[in-house]
C-alpha positions as CSV (number, residue, x, y, z in Angstrom):
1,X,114.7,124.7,115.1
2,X,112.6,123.0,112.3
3,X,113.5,119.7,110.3
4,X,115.1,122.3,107.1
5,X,117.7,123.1,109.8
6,X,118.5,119.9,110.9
7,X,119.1,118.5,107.7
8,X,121.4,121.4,106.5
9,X,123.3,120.5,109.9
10,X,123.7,117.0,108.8
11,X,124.1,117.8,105.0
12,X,127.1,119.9,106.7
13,X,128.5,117.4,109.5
14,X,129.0,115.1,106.4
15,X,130.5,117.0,103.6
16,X,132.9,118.0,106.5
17,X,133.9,114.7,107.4
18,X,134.5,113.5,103.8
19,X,136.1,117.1,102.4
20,X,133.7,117.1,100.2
21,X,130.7,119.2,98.9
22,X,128.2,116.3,98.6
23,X,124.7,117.1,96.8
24,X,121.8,118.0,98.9
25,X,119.9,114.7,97.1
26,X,122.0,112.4,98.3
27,X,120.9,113.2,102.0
28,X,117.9,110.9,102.1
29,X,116.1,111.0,105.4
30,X,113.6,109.2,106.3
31,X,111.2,108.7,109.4
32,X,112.0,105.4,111.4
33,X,109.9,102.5,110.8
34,X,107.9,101.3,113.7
35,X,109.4,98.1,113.9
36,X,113.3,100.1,114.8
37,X,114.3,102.2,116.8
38,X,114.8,105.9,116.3
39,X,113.1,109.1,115.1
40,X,114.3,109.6,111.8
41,X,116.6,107.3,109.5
42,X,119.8,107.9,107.4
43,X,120.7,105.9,104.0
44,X,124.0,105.4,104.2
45,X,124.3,103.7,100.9
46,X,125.0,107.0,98.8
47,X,127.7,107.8,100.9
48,X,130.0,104.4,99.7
49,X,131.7,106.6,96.9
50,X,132.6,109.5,99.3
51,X,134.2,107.6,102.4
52,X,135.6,104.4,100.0
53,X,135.2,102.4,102.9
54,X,132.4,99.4,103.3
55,X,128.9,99.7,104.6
56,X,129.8,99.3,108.3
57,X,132.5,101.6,108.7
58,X,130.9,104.5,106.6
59,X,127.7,103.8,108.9
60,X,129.7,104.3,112.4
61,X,132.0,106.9,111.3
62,X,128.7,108.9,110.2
63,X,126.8,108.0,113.0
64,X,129.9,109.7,115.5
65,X,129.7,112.8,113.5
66,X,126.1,113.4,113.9
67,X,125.8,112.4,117.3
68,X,128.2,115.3,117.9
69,X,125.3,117.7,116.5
70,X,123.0,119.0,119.9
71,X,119.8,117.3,118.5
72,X,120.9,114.0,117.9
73,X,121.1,112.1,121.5
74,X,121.8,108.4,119.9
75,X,121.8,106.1,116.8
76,X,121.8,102.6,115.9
77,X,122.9,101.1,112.8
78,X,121.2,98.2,111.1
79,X,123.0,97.3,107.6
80,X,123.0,100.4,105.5
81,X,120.6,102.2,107.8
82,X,121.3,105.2,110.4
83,X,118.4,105.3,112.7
84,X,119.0,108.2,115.0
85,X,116.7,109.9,118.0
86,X,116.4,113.0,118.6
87,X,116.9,115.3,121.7
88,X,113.9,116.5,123.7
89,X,114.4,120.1,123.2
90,X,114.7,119.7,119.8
91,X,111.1,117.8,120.0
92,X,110.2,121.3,122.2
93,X,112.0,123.6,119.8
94,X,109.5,121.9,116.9
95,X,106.2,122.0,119.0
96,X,107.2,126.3,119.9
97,X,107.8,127.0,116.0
98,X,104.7,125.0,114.6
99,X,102.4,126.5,117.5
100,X,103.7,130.2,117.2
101,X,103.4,130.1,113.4
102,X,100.5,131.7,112.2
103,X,98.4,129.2,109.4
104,X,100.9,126.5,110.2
105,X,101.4,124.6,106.7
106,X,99.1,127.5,104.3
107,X,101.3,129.8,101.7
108,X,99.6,133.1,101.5
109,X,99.1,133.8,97.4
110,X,100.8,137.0,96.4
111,X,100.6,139.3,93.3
112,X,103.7,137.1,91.4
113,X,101.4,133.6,92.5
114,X,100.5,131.5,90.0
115,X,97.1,130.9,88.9
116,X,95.9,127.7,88.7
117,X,92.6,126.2,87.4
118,X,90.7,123.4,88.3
119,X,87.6,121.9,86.1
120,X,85.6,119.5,87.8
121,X,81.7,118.5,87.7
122,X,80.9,119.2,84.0
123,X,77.5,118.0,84.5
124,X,75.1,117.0,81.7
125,X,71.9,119.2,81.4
126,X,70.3,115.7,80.4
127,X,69.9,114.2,84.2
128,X,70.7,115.0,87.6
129,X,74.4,114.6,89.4
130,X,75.1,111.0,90.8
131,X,77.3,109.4,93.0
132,X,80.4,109.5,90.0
133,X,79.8,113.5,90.0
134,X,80.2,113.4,93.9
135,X,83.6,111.7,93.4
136,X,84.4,114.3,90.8
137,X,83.0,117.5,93.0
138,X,84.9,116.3,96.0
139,X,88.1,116.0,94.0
140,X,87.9,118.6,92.2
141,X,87.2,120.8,95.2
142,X,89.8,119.7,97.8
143,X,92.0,119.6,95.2
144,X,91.5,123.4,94.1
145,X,92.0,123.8,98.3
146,X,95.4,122.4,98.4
147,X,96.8,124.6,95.6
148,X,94.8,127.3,97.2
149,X,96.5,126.6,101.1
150,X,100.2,126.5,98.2
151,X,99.7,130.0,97.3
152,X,98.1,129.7,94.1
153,X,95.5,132.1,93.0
154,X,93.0,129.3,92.2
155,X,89.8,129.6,89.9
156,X,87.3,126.7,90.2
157,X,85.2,126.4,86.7
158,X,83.2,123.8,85.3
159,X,81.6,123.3,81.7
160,X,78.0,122.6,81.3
161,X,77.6,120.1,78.3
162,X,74.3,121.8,77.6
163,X,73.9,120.6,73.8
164,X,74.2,117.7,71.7
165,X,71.8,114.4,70.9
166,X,71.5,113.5,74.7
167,X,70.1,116.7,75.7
168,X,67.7,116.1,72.1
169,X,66.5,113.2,73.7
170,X,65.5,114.5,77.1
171,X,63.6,117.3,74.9
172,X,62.1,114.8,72.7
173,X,60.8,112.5,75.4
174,X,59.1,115.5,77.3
175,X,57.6,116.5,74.0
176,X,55.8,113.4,73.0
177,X,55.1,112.3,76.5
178,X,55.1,115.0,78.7
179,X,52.0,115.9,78.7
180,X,52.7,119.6,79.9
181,X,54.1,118.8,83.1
182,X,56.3,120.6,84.9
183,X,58.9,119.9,87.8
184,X,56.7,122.1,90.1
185,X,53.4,119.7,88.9
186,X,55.0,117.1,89.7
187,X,57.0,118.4,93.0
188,X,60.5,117.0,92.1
189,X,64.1,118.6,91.5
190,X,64.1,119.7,87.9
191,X,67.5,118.2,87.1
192,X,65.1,114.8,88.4
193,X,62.5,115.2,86.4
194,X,64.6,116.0,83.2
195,X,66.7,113.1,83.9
196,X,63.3,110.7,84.2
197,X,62.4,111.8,80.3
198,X,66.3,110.9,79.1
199,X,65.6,107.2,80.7
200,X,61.9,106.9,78.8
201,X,63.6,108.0,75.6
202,X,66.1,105.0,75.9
203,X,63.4,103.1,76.9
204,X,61.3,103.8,73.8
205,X,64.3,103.3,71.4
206,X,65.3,99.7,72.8
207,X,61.2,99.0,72.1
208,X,61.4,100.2,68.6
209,X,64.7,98.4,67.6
210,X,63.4,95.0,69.4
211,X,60.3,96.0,67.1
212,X,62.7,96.6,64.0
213,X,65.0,93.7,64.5
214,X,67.6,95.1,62.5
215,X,70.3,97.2,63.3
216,X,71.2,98.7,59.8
217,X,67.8,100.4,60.4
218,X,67.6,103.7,62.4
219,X,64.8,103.8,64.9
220,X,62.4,107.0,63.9
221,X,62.4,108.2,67.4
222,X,66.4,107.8,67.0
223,X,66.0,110.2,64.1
224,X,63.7,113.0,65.3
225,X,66.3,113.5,67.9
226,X,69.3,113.7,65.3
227,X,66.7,116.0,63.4
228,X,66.1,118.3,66.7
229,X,69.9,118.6,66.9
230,X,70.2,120.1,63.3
231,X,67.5,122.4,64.1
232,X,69.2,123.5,67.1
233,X,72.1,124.2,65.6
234,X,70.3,126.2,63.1
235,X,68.8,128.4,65.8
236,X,65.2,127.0,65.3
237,X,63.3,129.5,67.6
238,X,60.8,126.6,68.9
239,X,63.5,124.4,69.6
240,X,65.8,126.9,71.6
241,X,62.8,127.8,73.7
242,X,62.1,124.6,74.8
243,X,66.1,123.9,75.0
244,X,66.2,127.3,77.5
245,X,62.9,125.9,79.5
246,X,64.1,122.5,80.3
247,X,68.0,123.5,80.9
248,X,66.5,126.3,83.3
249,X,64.7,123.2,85.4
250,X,68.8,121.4,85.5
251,X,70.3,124.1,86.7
252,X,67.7,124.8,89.2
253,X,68.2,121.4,90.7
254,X,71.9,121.2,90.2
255,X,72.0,124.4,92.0
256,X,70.6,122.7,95.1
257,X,73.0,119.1,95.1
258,X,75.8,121.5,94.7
259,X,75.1,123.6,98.1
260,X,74.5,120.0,99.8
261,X,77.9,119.7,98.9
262,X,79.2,122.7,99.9
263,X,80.7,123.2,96.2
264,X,81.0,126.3,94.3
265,X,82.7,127.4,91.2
266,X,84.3,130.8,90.4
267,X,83.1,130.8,86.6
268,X,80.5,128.6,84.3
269,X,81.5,128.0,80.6
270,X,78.6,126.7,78.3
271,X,79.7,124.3,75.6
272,X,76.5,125.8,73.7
273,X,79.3,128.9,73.6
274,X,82.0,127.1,73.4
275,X,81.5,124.2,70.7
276,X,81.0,127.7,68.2
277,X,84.8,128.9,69.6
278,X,85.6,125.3,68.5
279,X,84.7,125.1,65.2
280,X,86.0,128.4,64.4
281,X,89.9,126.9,65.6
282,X,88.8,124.3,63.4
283,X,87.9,126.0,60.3
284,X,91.0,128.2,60.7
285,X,93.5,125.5,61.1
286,X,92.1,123.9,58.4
287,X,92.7,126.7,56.1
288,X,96.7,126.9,57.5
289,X,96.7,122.4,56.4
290,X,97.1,121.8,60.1
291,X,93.2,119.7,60.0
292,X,92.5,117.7,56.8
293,X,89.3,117.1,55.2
294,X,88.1,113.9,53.9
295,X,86.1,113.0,51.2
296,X,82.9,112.9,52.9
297,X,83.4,116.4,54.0
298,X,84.2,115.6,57.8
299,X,87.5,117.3,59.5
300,X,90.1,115.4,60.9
301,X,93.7,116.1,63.1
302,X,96.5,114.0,62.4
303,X,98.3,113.1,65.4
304,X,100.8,110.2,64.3
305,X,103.8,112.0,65.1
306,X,102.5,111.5,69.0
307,X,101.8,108.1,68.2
308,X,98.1,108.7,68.3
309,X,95.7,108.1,66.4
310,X,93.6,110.3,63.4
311,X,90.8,112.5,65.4
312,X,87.5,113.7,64.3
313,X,86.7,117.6,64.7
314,X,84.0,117.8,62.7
315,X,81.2,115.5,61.2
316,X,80.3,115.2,57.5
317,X,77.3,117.5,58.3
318,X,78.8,120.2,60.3
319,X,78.2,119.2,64.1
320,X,80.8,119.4,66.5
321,X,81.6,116.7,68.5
322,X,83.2,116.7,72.1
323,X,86.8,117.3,71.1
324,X,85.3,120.4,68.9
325,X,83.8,121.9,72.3
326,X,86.7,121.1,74.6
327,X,89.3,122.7,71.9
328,X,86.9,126.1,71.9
329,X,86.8,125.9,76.2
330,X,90.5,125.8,76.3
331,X,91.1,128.8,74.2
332,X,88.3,130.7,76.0
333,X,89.9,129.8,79.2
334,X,93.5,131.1,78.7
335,X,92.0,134.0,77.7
336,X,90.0,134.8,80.5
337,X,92.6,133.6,83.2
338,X,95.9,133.6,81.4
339,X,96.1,130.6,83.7
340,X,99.7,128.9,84.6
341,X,98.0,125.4,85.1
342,X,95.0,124.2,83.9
343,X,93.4,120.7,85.7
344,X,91.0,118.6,84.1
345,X,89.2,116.5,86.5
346,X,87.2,113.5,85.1
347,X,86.9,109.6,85.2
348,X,90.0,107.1,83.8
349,X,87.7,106.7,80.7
350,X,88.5,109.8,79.4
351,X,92.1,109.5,79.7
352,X,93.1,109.3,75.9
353,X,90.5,112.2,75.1
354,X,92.8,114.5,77.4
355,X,96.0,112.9,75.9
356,X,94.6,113.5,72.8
357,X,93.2,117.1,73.1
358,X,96.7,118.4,74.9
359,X,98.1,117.3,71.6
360,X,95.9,119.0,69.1
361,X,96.3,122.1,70.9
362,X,100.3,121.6,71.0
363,X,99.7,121.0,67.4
364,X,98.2,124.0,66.4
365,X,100.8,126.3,68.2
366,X,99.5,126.7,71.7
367,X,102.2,126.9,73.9
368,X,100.4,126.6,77.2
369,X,98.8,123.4,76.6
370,X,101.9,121.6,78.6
371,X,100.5,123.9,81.4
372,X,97.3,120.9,80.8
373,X,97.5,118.4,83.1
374,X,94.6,115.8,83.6
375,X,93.4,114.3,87.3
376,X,92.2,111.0,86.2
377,X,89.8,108.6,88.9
378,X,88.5,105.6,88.7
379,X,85.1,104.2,88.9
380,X,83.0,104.1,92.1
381,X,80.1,101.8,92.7
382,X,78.1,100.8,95.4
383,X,78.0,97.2,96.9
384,X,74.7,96.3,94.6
385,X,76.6,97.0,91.6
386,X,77.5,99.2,88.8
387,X,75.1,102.4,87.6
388,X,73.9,102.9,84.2
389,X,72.3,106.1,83.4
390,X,70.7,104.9,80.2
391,X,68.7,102.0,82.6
392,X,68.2,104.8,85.0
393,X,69.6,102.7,87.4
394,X,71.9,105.6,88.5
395,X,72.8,106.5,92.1
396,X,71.2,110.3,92.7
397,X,73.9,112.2,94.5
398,X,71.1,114.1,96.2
399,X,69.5,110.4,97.1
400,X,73.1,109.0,98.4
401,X,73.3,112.5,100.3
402,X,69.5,112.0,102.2
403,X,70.4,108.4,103.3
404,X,73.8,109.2,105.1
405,X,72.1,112.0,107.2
406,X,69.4,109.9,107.8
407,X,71.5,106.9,108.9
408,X,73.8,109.5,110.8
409,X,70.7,110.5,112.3
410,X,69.2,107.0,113.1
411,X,72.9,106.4,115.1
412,X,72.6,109.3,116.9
413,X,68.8,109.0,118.8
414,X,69.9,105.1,119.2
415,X,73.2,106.6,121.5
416,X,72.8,108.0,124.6
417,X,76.0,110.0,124.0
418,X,73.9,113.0,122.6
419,X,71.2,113.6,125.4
420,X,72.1,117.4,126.4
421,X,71.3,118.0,122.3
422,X,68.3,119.7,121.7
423,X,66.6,118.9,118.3
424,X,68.0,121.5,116.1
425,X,71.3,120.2,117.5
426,X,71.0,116.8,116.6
427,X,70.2,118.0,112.9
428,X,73.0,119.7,112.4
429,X,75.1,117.7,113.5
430,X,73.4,114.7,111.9
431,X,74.4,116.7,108.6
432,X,77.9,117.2,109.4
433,X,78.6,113.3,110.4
434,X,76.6,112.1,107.2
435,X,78.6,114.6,104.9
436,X,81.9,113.5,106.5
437,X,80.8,109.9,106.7
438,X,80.5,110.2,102.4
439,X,83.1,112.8,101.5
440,X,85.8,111.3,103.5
441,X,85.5,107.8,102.6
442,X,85.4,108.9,98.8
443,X,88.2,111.0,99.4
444,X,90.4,108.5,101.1
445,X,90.9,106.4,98.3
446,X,93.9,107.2,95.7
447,X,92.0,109.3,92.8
448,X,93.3,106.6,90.5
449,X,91.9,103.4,92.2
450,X,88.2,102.2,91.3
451,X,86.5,101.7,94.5
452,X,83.2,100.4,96.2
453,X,81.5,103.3,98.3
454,X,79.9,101.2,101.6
455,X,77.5,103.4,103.4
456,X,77.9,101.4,106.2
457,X,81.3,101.3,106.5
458,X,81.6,105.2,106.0
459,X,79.5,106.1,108.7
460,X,81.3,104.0,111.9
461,X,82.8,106.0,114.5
462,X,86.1,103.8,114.8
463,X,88.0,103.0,112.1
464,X,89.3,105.1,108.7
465,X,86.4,107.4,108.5
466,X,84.9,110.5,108.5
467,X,83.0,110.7,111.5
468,X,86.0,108.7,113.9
469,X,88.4,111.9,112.9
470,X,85.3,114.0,113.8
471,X,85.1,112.7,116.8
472,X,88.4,113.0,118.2
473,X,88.6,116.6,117.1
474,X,85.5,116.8,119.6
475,X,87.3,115.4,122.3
476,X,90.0,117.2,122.2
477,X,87.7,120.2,121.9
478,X,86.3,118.8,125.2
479,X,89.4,118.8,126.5
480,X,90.1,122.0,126.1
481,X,87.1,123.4,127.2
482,X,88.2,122.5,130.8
483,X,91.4,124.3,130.7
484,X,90.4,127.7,128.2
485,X,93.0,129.6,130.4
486,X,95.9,127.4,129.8
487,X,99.2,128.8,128.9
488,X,100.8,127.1,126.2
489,X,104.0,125.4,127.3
490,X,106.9,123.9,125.1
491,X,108.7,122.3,127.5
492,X,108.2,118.7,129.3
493,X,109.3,118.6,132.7
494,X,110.3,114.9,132.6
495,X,111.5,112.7,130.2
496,X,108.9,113.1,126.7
497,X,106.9,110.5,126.0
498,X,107.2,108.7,122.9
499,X,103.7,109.3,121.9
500,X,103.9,112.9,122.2
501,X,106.8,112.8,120.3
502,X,105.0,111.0,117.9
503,X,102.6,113.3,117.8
504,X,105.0,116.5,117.1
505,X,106.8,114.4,114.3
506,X,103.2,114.0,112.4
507,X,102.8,117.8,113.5
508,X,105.4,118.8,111.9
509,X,104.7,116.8,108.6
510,X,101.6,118.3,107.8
511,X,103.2,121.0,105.6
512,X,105.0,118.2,103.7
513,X,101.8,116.4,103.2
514,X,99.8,119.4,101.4
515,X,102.3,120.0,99.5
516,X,103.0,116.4,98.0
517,X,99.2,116.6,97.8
518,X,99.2,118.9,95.3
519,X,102.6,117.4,93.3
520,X,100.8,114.4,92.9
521,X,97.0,115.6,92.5
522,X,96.1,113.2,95.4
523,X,94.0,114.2,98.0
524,X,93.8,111.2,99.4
525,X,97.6,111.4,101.1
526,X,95.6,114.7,103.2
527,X,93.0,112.6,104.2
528,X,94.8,109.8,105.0
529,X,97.2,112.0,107.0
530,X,94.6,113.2,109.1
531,X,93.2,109.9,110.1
532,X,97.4,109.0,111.3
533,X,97.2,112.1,113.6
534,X,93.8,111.2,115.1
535,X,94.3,107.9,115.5
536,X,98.1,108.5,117.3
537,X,96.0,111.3,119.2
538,X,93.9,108.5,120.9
539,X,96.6,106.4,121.8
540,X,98.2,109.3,123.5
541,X,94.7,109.8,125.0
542,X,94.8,106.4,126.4
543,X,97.8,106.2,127.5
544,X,99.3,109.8,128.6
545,X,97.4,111.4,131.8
546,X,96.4,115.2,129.9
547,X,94.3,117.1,132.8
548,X,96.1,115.6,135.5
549,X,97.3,119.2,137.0
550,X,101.0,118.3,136.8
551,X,103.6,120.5,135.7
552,X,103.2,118.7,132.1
553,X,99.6,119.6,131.9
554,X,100.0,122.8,129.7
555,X,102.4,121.0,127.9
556,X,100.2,118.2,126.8
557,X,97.5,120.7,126.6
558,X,99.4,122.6,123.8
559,X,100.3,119.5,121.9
560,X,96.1,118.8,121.9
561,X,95.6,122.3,120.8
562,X,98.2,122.3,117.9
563,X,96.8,118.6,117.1
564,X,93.0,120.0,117.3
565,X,93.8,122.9,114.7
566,X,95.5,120.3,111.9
567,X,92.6,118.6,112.0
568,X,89.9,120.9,111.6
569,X,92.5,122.7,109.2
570,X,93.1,119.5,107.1
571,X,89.6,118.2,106.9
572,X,88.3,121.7,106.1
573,X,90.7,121.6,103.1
574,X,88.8,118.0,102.6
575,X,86.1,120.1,102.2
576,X,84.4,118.5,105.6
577,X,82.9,120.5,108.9
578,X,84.4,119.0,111.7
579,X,81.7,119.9,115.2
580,X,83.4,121.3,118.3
581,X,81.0,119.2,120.2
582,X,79.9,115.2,120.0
């Protein structure tokens, strides 16, 4: 017996009792707020047109009819709501299916899946990954998750903006002031040290227009870079060699933030590849009047008809801009993938760009661009304030990453909870609480929302965090560990208690909640699940004797076990360990 069954039950009971076939969405069931009574709740208002009686007597009549079904053992009526409980072996009926299916709430992909993509980090090869990129990775990942646990063959890609004027700078700035260091001189990250010569070149260029005092003036050092870009484009030898040396350091670095994170991608495009896929669209769909040119020479869409705006493809001088590169990536992408979605993940800044660019490419005849769809999130700061990469007063991911472990660390010699560790021990698991601490309190918050990322807050053991979920899934595994010859049981031998049926009703929810994860490209309705079921799992705790060697023992144990497995199952899709000891 599962909740699909129920419902057709009730879909039935009612057409029956009006004569009528009545439209599956007019069933809407609902669980029972906390303040009524009852397991789940009927609206009775879209039923008014079927009985032609008032709210009242459609309610009671209804409410007769269901209780006649085996599952439903009472109801209550409160205006134009049907709360109703349900049976105890139907609550045992739920707990035997959930437990006996095998990967509870995960589709297996098949050869007809579709295959989805998800692009996330596109890092700059101009400075290392901060704490926005860790918003974006840990979207972008548990997001490719959930379509993966829906059956989706899912390819994780990201583009590398490896060209353009802000990587010239970077170059620049090692070149007049590097001196002939190297990331291994100076023993740092080489997406660090790269990232240090992008600040001095703003740095410089603020001196020389304060020195100027007139903006219709270009700075020179402003200029060498727009010069190095030209040359770049041209294939200057010198130029691409020193591109190739100091994009070798990024990636180097990149490389290690990304295992930190435990983030991976299935393919890398280069928008040094790309951008020339881009201006060859351009050029084409130029020549079929799709693109205009303007008198200055530059190449323009015009997207009016979608109540947008004129967009720039290409400058006056031939160099692509962003919109050239992304246009090429596309193309390149459904013909590597033949993809049947295509996510964009990136901040709410860029949220016309990606209105913009499904347009042109709807424009120019490709039909799979409504297979585009674009996961938008806001800003994320930290409590001293907002990061600017040009003041280099950005938040380094792999910075942000060192201080949670250490504080996770710091909390954990200060307990006495963690004696029996040894020292390797303590390390990993110091690793696993700061990790969850950071990657769950990101990923709690809606995608769209700006938020403020509090280390301190992350990193409490009570609370809507990482590290509280962590540790009940400990206990439980504690729990367990008493009892590893248990037999499950589905059946309470007295009356259930209404935690445990809470408990089975969240259960039970959990395929629900991946898949409205995915509908809705919020991972934060996963997370947020998970911290419901732990926190209703310590109440239960609390409250309901577990190893107390009654006949209910194996039954409680089972619910614990079932409980224990969404968690680590859920959080794993979170892209967060959960330890099996704490």
């Amino acid at each position: 017996m599962t909740l699909d069954i129920l419902n057709k039950k009730i879909e039935k009971s009612i057409s029956d009792l009006y004569n009528k076939q009545i439209p599956s969405n007019y069933f809407q069931i609902i669980k029972t707020k906390v303040d009524f009574e009852g397991d789940y709740t009927l609206i009775i208002f879209p039923f008014l047109s079927f009985s032609e009686k008032d709210l009242s007597s459609t309610a009671n009549e209804i409410g007769v009819v269901l209780q006649k079904i085996e599952e439903v053992s009472s109801f209550n009526i409160v205006k134009g709501f049907l709360n109703f409980h349900l049976s105890d072996i139907f609550f045992s009926k739920i707990l035997e299916h959930v437990f006996s299916s095998k990967n509870f709430g995960f589709i297996s992909p098949s050869s007809n899946s579709k295959t989805t993509l998800v692009e996330f980090s596109s890092p700059n090869t101009n400075k290392p990954l901060h704490l926005g990129h860790i918003r974006n990775n840990l979207l972008g990942f548990a997001i490719s998750n959930i379509f993966k646990a829906c059956g989706h063959h899912v390819k994780k890609v990201q583009v590398i903006n490896d060209r353009g004027i802000h990587i010239c700078k970077s170059m620049l700035a090692w070149l007049k002031y590097g001196n002939g260091k190297t990331p291994e001189s100076e023993k740092v990250k080489g997406d660090f040290f790269v990232g240090q010569y992008y600040v001095l070149f703003e740095k410089k260029l603020r001196e020389e227009k304060e020195k100027i005092g007139n903006d219709k003036i270009t700075p020179t050092i402003l200029k060498e870079a727009q010069e190095m870009l030209i040359k770049w484009e041209k294939k200057d030898s010198e130029i691409i060699d020193l591109w190739n040396k100091m994009n070798g350091w990024v990636y180097e670095g990149m490389e290690i933030t990304y295992k930190k994170l435990g983030i991976s991608f299935d393919k890398n495009y280069y928008e040094s590849n790309t951008y020339l896929d881009g201006k060859r669209i351009v050029q084409e769909f130029l020549k079929k009047n799709i693109f205009f040119k303007k008198n200055d020479e530059s190449i323009w869409v015009d997207l009016h008809e979608f109540n947008l705006d004129e967009k720039l493809l290409l400058r006056s001088d031939g160099t692509a801009v962003y919109m050239t590169q992304d246009i090429g990536t596309a193309l390149c992408r459904y013909d590597d993938f033949k993809f049947n979605n295509m996510i964009y993940v990136t901040g709410s800044e860029q949220n016309y760009h990606f209105q913009t660019l499904f347009k042109i490419l709807e424009k120019i005849g490709f039909s799979w661009s409504k297979k585009c769809s674009h996961l938008s999130y806001g800003m994320v700061d930290l409590p001293s304030g907002k990061m600017k990469s040009r003041e280099g007063t950005v938040v380094d991911a792999d910075d942000l990453i060192s201080k949670m472990r250490k504080d996770s660390l710091d909390l954990i010699k200060k307990s006495n909870k963690f004696d029996d560790f040894d020292e390797k021990e303590i390390e990993d698991l110091s690793k696993k609480i700061g990790d969850a601490a950071l990657k769950y309190f990101i990923l709690k918050v809606d995608a769209k929302k700006n938020m403020m990322f509090n280390p301190d807050e992350s990193i409490d053991f009570n609370g809507n965090t990482g590290p509280f979920i962590q540790y009940t899934y400990a206990r439980i595994m504690s729990i367990l560990k008493k009892r590893t010859d248990f037999e499950p049981s589905f059946n309470s031998f007295q009356k259930m208690h209404e935690l445990e049926k809470d408990l089975i009703k969240i259960i039970i929810d959990f395929p629900n909640c991946i898949q409205q994860c995915k509908d809705s490209l919020n991972p934060a309705l996963l997370a947020n699940y998970i911290f419901h079921l732990s926190k209703t799992y310590n109440k239960f705790y609390q409250k309901v004797p577990i190893l107390d060697s009654s006949k209910n023992e194996n039954f409680r144990l089972t619910i614990s076990k079932k409980v224990s497995l969404i968690i680590m199952n859920g959080m794993n899709l979170l892209g967060i360990d959960v330890p099996s000891r704490m």
